[in-house]
C-alpha positions as CSV (number, residue, x, y, z in Angstrom):
1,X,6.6,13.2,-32.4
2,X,8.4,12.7,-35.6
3,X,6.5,14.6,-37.8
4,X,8.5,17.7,-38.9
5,X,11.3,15.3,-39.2
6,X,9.2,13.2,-41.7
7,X,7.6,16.2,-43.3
8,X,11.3,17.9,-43.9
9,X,12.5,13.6,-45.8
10,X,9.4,13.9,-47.8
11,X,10.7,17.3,-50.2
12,X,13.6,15.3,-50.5
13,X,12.1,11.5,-51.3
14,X,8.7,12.1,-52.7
15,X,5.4,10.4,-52.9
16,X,6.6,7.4,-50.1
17,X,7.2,9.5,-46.9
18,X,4.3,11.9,-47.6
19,X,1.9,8.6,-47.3
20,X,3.7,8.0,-44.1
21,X,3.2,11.3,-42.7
22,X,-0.2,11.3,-43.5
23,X,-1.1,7.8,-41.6
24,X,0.6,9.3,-38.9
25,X,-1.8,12.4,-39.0
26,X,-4.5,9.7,-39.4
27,X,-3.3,8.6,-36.3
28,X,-3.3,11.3,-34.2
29,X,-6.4,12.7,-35.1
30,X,-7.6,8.9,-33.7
31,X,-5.8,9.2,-30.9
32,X,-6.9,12.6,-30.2
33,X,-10.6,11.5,-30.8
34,X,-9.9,9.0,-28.0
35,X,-8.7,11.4,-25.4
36,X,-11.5,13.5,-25.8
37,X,-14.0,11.1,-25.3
38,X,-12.4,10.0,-21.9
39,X,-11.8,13.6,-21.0
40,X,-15.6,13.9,-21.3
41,X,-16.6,10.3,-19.8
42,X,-18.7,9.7,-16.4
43,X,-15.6,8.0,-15.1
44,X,-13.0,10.7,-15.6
45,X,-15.1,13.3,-14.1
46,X,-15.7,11.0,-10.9
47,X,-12.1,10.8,-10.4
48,X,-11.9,14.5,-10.9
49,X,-14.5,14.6,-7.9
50,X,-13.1,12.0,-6.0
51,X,-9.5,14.0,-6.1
52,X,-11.0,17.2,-5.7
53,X,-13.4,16.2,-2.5
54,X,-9.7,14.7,-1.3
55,X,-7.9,18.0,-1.9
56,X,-10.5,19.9,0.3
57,X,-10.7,17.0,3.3
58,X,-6.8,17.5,3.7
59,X,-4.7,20.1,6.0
60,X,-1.4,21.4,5.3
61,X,1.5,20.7,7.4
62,X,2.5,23.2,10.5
63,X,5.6,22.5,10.1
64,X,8.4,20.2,8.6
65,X,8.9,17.8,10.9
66,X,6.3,15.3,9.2
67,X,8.7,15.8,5.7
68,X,11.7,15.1,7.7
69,X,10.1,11.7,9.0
70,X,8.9,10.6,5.9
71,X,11.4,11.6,3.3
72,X,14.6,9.6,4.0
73,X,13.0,6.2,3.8
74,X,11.1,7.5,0.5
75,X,14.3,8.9,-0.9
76,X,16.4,5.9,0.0
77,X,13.7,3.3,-1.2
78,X,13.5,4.9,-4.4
79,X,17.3,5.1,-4.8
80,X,18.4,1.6,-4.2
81,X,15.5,0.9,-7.4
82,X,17.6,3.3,-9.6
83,X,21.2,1.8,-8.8
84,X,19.8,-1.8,-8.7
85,X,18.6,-0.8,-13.0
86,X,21.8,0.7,-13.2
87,X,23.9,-1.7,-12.3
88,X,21.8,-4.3,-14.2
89,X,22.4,-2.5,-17.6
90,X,24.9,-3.8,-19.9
91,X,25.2,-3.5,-23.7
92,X,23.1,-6.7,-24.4
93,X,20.3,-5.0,-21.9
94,X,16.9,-4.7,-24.2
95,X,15.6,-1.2,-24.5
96,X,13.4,-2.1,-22.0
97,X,15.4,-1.6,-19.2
98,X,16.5,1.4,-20.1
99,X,13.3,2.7,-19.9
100,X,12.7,1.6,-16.7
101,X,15.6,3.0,-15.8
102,X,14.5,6.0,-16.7
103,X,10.8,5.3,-15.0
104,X,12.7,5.0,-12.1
105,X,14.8,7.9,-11.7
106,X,11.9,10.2,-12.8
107,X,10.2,8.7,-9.4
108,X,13.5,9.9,-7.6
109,X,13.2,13.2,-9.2
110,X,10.5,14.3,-8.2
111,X,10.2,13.1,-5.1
112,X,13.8,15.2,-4.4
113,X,12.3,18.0,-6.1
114,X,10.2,19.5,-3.2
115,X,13.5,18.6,-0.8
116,X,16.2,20.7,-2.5
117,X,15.5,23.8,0.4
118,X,15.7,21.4,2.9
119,X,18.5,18.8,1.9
120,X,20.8,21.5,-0.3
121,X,23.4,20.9,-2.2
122,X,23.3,17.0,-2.2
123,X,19.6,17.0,-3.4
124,X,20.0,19.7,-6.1
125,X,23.4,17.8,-7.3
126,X,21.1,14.5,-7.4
127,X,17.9,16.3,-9.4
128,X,20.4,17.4,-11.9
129,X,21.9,14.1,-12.8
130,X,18.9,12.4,-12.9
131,X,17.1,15.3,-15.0
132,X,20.5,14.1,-17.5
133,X,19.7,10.5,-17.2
134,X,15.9,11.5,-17.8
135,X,16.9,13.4,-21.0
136,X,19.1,11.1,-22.0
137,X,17.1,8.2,-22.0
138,X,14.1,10.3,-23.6
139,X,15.9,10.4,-26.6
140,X,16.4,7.0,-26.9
141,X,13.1,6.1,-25.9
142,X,11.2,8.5,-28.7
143,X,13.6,6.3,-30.9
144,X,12.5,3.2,-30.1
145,X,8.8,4.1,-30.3
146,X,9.3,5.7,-33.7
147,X,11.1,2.7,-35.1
148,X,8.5,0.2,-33.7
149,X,5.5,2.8,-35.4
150,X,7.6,2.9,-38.9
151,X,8.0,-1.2,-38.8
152,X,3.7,-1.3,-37.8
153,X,3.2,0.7,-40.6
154,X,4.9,-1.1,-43.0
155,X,3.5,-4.2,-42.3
156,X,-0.1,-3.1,-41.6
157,X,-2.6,-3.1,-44.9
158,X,-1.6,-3.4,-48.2
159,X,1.1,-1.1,-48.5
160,X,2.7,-0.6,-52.0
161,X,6.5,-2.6,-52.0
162,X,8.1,0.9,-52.3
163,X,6.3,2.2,-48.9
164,X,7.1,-0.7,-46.9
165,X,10.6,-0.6,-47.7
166,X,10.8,2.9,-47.0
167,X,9.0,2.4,-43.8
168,X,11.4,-0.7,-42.7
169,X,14.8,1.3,-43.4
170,X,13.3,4.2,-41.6
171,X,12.5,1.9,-38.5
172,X,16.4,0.2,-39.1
173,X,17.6,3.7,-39.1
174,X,15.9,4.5,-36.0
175,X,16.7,1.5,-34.4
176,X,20.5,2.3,-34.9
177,X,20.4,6.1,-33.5
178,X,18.7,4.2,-30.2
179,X,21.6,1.1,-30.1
180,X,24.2,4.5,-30.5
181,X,23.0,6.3,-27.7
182,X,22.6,3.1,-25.5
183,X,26.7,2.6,-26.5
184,X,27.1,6.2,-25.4
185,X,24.8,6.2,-22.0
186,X,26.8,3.4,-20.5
187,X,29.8,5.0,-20.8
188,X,28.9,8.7,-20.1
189,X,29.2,10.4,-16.3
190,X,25.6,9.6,-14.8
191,X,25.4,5.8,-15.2
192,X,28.6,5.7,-13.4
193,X,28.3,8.1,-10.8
194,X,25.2,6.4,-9.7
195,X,27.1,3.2,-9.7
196,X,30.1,4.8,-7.3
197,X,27.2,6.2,-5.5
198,X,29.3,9.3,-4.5
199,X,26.5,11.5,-4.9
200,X,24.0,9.4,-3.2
201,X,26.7,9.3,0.0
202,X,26.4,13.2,0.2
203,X,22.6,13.0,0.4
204,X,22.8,10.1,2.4
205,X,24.8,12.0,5.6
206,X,22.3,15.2,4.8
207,X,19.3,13.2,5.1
208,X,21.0,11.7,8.6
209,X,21.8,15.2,9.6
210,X,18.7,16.5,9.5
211,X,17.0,13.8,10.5
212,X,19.1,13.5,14.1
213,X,18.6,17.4,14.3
């Protein structure tokens, strides 16, 4: 994830970050290792079997009357769990819940996604502030994952004092880039228009409409 970034500090700081980028390609190579032997386990392919066999047993929908059934209790179910994290969030909120925040609108996403032809204007208008919120919120989130990897390495093994420094004010640094964009998400244009909810009242009355029609 941070890699180039760590590659491009190392010309400039020497011996310290290329040790760091190299337990991180340590780690990926493990982590790669790992995914391949799943990939090739007896249990992944059974679920690849069971989904399959699934796929095949199933019909596709005449017509899209079942969508307009189902979709305005799955769409409003979902979006009273994205204001609820919304209007929870404050600036003493743990990164946490900004990443269930973001969780949560992703589950929104895409489940407007496939609507947008049917519910227009309010639906498309919906995907694309949650796509920002999403964005947003990745940012912070690779952050917060990098700094809690830099502050792992520097306390795992029997680092040099130089190294472990590095690694600490790299996870401090990282740690302040996230608590910035927190500041800057509370006060930007999607957390509060899901809060006033105007957008979700447009898609509210277009899920109505097409449901009574």
């Amino acid at each position: 994830m941070h890699l180039q970034r760590l590659s491009e500090e190392s010309s400039r700081n020497g011996e310290v970050l290329e040790e760091i980028v190299s337990l991180l390609r340590e780690r990926r190579v493990e982590a790669r290792r790992r995914m391949l032997e799943a990939l090739d386990s007896n249990r992944y392919k059974r679920l690849v079997a069971n989904f399959s066999a699934t796929l095949r047993g199933g019909r596709s929908p005449t017509s899209t009357d079942p969508i307009l059934e189902a979709a305005p209790e799955l769409v409003r179910d979902r979006y009273k769990k994205v204001r609820k994290s919304a209007n929870t969030l404050s600036e003493d909120s743990p990164p946490e819940h900004f990443h269930d925040l973001r969780k949560k609108g992703k589950r929104l996403r895409y489940a407007l996604e496939p609507l947008q032809e049917i519910y227009g204007k309010p639906a498309k208008k919906m995907v694309k502030l949650l796509k920002k919120i999403q964005d947003d919120l990745g940012d912070h989130q690779d952050l917060i994952v990098a700094a809690g990897l830099m502050e792992d390495l520097g306390v795992a093994g029997d680092r040099p004092p130089q190294a472990a420094f590095s690694m600490g004010s790299m996870s401090e640094g990282y740690g302040r880039e996230a608590s910035e964009i927190r500041a800057g998400f509370l006060g930007s244009k999607p957390p509060r228009s899901l809060k006033d909810g105007k957008p979700w009242k447009k898609l509210r009355k277009q899920l109505e409409k097409r449901a009574g029609g």
